[in-house]
N, CA, C and O atoms as a Tinker XYZ file with bonds, in Angstrom:
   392  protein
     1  N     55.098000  -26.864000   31.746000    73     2
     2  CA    55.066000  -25.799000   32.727000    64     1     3
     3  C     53.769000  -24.998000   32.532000    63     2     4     5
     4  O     53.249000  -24.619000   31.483000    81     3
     5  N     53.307000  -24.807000   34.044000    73     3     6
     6  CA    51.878000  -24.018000   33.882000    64     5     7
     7  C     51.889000  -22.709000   33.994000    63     6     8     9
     8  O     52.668000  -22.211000   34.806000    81     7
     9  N     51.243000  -22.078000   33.401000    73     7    10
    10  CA    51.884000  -20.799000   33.928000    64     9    11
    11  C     50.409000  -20.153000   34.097000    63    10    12    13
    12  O     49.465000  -20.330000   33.326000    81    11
    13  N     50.417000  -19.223000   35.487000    73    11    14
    14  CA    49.114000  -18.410000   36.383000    64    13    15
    15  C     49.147000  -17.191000   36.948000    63    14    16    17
    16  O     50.020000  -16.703000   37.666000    81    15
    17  N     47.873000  -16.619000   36.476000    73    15    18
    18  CA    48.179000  -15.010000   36.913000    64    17    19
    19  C     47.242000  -14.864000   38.020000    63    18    20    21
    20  O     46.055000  -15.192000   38.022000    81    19
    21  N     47.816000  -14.412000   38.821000    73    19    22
    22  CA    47.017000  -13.959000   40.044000    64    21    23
    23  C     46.820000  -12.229000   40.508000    63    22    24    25
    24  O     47.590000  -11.272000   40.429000    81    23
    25  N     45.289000  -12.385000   41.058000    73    23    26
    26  CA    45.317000  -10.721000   41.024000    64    25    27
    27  C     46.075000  -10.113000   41.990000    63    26    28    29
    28  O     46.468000  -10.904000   42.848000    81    27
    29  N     46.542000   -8.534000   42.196000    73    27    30
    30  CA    47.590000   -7.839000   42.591000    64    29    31
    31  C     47.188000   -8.730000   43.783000    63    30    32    33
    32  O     47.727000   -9.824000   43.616000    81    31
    33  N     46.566000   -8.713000   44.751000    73    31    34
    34  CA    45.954000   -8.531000   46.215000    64    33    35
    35  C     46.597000  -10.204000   46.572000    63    34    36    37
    36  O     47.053000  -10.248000   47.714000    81    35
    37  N     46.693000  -11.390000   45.894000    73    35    38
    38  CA    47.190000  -12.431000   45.940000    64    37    39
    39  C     48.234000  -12.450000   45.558000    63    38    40    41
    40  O     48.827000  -12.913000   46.532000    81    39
    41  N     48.944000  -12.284000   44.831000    73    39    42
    42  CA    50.547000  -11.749000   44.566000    64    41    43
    43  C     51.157000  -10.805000   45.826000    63    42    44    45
    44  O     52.309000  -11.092000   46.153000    81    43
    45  N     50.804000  -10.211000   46.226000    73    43    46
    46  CA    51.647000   -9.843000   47.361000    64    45    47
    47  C     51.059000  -10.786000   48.422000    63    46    48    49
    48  O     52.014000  -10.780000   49.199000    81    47
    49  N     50.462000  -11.315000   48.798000    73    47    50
    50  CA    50.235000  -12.563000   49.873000    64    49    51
    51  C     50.716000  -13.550000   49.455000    63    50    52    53
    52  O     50.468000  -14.536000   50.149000    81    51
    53  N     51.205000  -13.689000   48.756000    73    51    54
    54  CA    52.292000  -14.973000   48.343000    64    53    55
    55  C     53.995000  -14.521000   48.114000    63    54    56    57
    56  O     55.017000  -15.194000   48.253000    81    55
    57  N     53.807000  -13.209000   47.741000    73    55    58
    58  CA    55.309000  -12.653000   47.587000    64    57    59
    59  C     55.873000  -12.819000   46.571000    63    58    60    61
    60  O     57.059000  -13.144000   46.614000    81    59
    61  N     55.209000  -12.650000   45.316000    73    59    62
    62  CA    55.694000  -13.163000   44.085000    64    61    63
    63  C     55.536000  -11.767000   43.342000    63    62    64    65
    64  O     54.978000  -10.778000   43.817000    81    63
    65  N     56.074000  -11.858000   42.203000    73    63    66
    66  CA    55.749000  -11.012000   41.019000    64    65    67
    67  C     56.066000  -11.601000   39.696000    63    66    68    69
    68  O     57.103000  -12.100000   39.257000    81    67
    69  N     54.455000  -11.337000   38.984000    73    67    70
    70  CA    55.009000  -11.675000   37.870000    64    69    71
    71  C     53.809000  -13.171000   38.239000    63    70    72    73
    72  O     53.198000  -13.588000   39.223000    81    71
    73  N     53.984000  -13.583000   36.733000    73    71    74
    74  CA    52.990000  -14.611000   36.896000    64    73    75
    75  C     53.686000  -16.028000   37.509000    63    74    76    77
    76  O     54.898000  -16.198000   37.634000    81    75
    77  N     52.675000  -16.963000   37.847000    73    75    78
    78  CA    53.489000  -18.581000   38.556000    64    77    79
    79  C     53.455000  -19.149000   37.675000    63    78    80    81
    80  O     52.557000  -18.971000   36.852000    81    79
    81  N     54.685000  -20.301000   37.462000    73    79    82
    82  CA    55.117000  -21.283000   36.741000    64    81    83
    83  C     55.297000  -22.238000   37.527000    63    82    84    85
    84  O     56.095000  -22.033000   38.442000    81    83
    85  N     54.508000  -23.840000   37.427000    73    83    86
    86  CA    54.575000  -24.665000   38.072000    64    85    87
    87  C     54.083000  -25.874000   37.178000    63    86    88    89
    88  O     53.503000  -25.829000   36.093000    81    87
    89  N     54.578000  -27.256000   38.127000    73    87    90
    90  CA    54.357000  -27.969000   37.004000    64    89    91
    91  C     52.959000  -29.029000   37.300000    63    90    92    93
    92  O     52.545000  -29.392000   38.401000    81    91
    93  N     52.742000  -29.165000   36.765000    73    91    94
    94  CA    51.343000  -29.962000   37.292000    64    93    95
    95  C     51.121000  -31.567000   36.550000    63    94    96    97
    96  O     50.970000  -31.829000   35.357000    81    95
    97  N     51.177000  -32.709000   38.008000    73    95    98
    98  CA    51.339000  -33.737000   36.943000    64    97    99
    99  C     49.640000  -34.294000   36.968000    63    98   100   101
   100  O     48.723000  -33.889000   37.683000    81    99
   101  N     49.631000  -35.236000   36.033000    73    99   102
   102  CA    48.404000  -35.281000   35.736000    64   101   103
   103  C     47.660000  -34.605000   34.784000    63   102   104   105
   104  O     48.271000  -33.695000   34.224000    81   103
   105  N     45.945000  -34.883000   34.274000    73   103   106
   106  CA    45.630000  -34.155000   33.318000    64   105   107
   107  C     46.045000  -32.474000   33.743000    63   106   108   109
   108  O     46.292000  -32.281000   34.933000    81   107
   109  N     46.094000  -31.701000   33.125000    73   107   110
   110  CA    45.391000  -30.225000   33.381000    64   109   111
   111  C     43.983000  -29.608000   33.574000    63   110   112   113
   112  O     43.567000  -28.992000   32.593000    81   111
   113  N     43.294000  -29.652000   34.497000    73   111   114
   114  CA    42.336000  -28.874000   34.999000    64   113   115
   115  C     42.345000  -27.955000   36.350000    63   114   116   117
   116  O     43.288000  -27.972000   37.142000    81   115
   117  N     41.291000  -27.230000   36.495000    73   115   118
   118  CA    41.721000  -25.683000   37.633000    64   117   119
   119  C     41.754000  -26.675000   38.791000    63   118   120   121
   120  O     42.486000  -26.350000   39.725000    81   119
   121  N     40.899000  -28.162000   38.929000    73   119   122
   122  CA    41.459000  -28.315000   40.250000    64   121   123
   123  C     43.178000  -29.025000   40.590000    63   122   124   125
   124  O     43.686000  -29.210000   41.696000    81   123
   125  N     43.758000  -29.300000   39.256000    73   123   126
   126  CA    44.944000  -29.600000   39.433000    64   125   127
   127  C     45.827000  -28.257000   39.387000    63   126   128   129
   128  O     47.015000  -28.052000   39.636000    81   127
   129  N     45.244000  -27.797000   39.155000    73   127   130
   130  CA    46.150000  -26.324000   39.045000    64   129   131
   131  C     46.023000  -25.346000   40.607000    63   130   132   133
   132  O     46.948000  -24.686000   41.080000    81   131
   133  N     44.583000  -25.487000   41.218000    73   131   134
   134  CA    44.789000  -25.409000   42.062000    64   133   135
   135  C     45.432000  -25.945000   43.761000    63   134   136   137
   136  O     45.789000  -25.471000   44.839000    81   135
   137  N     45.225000  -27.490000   42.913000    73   135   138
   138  CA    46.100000  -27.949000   44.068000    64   137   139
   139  C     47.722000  -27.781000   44.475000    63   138   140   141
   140  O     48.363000  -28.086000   45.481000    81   139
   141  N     48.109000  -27.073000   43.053000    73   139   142
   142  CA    49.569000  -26.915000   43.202000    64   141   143
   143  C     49.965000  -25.852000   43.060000    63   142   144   145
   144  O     51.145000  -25.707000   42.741000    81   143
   145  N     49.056000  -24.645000   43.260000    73   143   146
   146  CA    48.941000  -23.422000   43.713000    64   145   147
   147  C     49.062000  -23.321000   45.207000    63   146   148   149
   148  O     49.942000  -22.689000   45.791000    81   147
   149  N     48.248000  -23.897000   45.678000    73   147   150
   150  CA    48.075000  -23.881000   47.372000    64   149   151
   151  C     49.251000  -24.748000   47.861000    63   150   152   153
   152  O     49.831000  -24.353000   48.873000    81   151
   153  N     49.785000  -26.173000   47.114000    73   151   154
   154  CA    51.248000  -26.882000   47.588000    64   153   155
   155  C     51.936000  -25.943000   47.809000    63   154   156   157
   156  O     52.087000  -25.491000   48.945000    81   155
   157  N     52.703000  -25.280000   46.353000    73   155   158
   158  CA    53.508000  -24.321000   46.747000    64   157   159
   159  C     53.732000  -23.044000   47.286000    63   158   160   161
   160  O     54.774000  -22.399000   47.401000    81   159
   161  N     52.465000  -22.768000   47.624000    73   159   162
   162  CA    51.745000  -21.524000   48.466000    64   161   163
   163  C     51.118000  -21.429000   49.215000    63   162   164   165
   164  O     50.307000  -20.503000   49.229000    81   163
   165  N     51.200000  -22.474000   50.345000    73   163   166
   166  CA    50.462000  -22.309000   51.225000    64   165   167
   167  C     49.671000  -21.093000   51.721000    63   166   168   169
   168  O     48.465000  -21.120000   51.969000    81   167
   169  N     50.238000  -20.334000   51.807000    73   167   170
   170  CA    49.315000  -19.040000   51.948000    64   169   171
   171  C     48.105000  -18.633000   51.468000    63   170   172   173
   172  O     47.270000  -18.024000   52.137000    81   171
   173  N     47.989000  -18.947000   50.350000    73   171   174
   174  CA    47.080000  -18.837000   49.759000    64   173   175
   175  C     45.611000  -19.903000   49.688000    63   174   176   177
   176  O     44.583000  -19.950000   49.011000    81   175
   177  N     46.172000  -20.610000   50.716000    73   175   178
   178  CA    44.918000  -21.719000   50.924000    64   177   179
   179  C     43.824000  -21.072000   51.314000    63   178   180   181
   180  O     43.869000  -20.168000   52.149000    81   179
   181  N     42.926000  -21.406000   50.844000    73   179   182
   182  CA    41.122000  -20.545000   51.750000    64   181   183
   183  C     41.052000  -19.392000   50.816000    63   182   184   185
   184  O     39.931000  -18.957000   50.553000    81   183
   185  N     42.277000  -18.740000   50.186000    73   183   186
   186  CA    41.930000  -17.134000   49.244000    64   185   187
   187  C     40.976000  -17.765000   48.319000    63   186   188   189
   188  O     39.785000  -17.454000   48.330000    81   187
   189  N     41.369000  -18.465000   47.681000    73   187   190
   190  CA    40.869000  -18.489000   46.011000    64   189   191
   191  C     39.624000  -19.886000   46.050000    63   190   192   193
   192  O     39.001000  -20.085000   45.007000    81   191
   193  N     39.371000  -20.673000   47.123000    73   191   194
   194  CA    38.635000  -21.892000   47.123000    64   193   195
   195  C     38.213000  -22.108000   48.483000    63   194   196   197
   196  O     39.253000  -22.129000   49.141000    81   195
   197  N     37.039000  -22.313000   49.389000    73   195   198
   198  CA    37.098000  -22.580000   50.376000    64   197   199
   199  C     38.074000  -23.808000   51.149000    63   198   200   201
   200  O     38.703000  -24.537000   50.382000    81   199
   201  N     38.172000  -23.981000   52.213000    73   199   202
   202  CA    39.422000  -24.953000   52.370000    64   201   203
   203  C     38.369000  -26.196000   53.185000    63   202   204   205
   204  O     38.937000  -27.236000   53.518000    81   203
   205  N     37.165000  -26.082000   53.423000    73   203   206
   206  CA    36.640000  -27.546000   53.410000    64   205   207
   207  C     35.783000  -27.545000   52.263000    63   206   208   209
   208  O     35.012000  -28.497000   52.380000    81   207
   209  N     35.634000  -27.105000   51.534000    73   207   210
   210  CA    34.375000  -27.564000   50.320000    64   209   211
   211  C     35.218000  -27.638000   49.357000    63   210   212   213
   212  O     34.694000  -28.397000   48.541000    81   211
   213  N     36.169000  -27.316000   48.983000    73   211   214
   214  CA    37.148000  -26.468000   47.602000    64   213   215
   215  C     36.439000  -25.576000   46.835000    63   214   216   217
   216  O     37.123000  -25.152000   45.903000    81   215
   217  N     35.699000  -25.281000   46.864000    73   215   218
   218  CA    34.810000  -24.750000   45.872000    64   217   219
   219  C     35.520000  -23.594000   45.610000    63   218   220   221
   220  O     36.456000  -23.103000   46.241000    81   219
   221  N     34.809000  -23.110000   44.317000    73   219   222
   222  CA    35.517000  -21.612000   44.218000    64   221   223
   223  C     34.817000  -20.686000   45.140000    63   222   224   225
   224  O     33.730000  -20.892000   45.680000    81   223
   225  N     35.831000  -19.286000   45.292000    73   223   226
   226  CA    35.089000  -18.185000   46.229000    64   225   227
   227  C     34.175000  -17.930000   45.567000    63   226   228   229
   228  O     34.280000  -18.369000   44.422000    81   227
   229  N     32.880000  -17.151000   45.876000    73   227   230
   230  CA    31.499000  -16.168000   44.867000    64   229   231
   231  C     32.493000  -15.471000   44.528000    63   230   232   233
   232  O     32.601000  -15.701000   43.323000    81   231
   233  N     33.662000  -14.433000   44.956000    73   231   234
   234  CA    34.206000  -12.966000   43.721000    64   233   235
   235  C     35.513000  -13.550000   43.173000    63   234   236   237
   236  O     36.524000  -12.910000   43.462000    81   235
   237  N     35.682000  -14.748000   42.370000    73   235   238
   238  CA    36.659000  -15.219000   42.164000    64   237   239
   239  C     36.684000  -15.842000   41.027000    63   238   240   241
   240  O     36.348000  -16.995000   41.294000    81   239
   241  N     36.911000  -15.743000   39.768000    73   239   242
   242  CA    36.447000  -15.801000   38.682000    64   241   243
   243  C     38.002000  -16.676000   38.071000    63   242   244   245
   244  O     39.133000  -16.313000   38.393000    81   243
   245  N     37.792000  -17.500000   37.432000    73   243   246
   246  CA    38.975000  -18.678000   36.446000    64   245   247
   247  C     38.925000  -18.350000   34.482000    63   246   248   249
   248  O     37.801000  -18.535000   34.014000    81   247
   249  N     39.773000  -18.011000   33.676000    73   247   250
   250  CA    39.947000  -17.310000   32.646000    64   249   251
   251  C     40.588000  -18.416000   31.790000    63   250   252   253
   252  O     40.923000  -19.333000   32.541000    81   251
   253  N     40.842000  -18.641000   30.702000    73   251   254
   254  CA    41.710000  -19.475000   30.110000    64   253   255
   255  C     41.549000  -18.923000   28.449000    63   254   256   257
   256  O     40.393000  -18.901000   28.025000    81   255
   257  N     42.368000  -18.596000   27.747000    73   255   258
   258  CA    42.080000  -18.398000   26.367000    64   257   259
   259  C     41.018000  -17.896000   26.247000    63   258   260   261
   260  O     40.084000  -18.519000   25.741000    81   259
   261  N     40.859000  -16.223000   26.829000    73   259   262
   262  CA    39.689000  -15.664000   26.365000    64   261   263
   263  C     38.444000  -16.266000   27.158000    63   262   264   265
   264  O     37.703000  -15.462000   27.725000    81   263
   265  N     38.210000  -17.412000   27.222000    73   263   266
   266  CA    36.735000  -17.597000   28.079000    64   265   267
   267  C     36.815000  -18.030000   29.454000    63   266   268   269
   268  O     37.746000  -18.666000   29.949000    81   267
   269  N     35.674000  -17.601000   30.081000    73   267   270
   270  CA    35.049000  -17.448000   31.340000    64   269   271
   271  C     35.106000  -19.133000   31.671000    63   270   272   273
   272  O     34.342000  -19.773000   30.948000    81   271
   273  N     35.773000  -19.820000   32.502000    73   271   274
   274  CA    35.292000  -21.054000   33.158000    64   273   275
   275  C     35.359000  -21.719000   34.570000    63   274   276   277
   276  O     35.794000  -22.758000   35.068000    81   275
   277  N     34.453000  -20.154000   35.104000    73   275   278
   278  CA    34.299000  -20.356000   36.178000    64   277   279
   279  C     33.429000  -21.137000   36.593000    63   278   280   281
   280  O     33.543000  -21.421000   37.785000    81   279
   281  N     32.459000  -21.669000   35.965000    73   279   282
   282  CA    31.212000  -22.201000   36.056000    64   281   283
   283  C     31.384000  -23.489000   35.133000    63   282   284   285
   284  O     30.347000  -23.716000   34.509000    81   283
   285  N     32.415000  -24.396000   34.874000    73   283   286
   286  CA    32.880000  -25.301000   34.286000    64   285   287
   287  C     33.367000  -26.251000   35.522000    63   286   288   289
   288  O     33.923000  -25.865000   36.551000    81   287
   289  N     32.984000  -27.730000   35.126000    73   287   290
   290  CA    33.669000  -28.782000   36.579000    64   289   291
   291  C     34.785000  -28.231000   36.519000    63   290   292   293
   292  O     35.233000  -27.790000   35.461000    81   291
   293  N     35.549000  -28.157000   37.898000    73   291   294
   294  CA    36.694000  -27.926000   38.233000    64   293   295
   295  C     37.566000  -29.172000   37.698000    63   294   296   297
   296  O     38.782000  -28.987000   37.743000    81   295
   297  N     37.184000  -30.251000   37.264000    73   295   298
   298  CA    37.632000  -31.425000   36.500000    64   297   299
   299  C     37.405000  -31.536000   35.163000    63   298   300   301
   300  O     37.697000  -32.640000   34.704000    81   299
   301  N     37.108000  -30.982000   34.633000    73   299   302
   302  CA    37.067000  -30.454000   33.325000    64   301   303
   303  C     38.763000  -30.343000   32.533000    63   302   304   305
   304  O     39.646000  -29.734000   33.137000    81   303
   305  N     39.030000  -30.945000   31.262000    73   303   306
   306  CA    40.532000  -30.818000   30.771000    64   305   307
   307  C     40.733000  -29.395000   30.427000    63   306   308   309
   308  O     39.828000  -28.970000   29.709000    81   307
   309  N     41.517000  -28.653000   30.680000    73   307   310
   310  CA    41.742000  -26.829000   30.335000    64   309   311
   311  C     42.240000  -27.229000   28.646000    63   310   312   313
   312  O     42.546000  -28.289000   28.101000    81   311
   313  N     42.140000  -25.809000   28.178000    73   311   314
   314  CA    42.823000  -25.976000   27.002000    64   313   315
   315  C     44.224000  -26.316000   26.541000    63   314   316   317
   316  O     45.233000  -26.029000   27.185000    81   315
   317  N     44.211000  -26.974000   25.334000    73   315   318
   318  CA    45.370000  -27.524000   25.858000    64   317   319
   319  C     46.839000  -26.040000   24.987000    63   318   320   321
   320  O     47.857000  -26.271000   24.333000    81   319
   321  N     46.274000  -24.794000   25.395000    73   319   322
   322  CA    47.226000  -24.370000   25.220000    64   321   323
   323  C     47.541000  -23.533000   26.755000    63   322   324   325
   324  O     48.486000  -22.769000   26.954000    81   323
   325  N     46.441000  -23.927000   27.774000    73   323   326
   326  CA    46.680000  -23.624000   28.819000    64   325   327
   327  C     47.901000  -24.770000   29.398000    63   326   328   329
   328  O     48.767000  -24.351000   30.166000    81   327
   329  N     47.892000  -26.332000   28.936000    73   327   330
   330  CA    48.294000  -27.436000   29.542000    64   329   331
   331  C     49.709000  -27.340000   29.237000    63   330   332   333
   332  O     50.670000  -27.769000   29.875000    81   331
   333  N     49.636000  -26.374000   27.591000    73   331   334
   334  CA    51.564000  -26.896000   27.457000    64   333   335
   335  C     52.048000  -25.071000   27.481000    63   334   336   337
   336  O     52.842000  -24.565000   26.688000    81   335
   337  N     51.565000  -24.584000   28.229000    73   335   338
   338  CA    52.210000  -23.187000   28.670000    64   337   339
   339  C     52.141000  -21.918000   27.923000    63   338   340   341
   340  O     52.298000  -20.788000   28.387000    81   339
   341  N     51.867000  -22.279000   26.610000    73   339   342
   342  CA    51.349000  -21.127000   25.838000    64   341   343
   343  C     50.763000  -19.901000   26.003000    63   342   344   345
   344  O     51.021000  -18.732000   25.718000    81   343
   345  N     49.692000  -20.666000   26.679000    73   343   346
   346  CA    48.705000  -19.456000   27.212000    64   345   347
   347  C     48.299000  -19.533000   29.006000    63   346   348   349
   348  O     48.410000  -20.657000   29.496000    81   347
   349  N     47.904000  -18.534000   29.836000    73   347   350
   350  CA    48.105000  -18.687000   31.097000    64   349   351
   351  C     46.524000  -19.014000   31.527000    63   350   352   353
   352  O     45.437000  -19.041000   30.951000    81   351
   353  N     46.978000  -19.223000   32.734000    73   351   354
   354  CA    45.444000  -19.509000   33.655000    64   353   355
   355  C     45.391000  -18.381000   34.626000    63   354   356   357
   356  O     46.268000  -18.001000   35.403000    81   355
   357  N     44.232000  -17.936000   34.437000    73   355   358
   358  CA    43.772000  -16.451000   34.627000    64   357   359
   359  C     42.956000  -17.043000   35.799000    63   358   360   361
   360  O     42.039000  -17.854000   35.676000    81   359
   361  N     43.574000  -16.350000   37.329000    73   359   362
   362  CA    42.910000  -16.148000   38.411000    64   361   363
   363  C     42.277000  -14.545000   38.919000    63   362   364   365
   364  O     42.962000  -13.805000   39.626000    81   363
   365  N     40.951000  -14.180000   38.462000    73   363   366
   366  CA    40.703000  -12.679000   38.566000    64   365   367
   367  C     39.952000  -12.835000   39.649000    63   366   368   369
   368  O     39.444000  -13.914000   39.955000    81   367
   369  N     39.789000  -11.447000   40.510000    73   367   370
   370  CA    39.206000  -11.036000   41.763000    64   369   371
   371  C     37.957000  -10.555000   40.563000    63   370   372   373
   372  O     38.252000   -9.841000   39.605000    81   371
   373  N     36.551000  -11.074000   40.802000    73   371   374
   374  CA    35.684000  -10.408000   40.147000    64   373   375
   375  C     35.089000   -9.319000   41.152000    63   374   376   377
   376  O     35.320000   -9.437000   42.355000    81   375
   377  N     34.065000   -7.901000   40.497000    73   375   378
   378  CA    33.690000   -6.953000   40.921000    64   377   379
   379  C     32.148000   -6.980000   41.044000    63   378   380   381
   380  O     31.477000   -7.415000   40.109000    81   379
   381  N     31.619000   -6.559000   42.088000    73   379   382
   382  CA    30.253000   -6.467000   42.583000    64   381   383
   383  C     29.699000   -5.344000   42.958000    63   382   384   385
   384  O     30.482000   -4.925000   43.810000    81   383
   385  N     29.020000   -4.745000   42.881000    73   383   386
   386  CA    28.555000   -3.365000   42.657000    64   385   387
   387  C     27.275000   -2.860000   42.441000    63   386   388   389
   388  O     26.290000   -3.599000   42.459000    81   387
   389  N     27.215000   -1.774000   42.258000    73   387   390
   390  CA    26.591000   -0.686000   41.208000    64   389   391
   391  C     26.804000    0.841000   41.481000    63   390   392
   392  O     26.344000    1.678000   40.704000    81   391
């Protein structure tokens, strides 16, 4: 079981609270994780990845055990304490500014 935190603003567009638990077959990486984010949430298709490129959004940042891997292939294996539920997969709205 996978388990994913999504920021406030995507949690209420999906209607959830509390982080997602889902199961993901295949290796574990964000694009398997995202594909079964958007299965069971349709709603959320186009928020977090464009919906013809997949790519990630620019203010949309991927977390796993402490490090940043947003900028990692989306095919890349996650850690594997992200894979057996231990630890979560961190979906953050990043901030732009000054």
């Amino acid at each position: 079981m996978i388990r994913v935190v999504l920021p406030a603003h995507l949690r209420m567009l999906a209607r959830v609270e509390g982080e997602l638990k889902l199961e993901v077959e295949g290796p574990v990486t964000q694009r398997s994780i995202l594909d079964a984010v958007e299965a069971r949430y349709p709603m959320l298709r186009g928020t977090i990845r464009d919906q013809a490129t997949r790519q990630r959004r620019a203010f949309v940042r991927f977390f796993a055990c402490e490090e940043d891997l947003s900028q990692d292939s989306p095919d890349d294996p996650l850690p594997e304490a992200v894979a057996t539920g231990v630890e979560p997969f961190l979906i953050v709205g990043a901030m732009a500014g000054g």
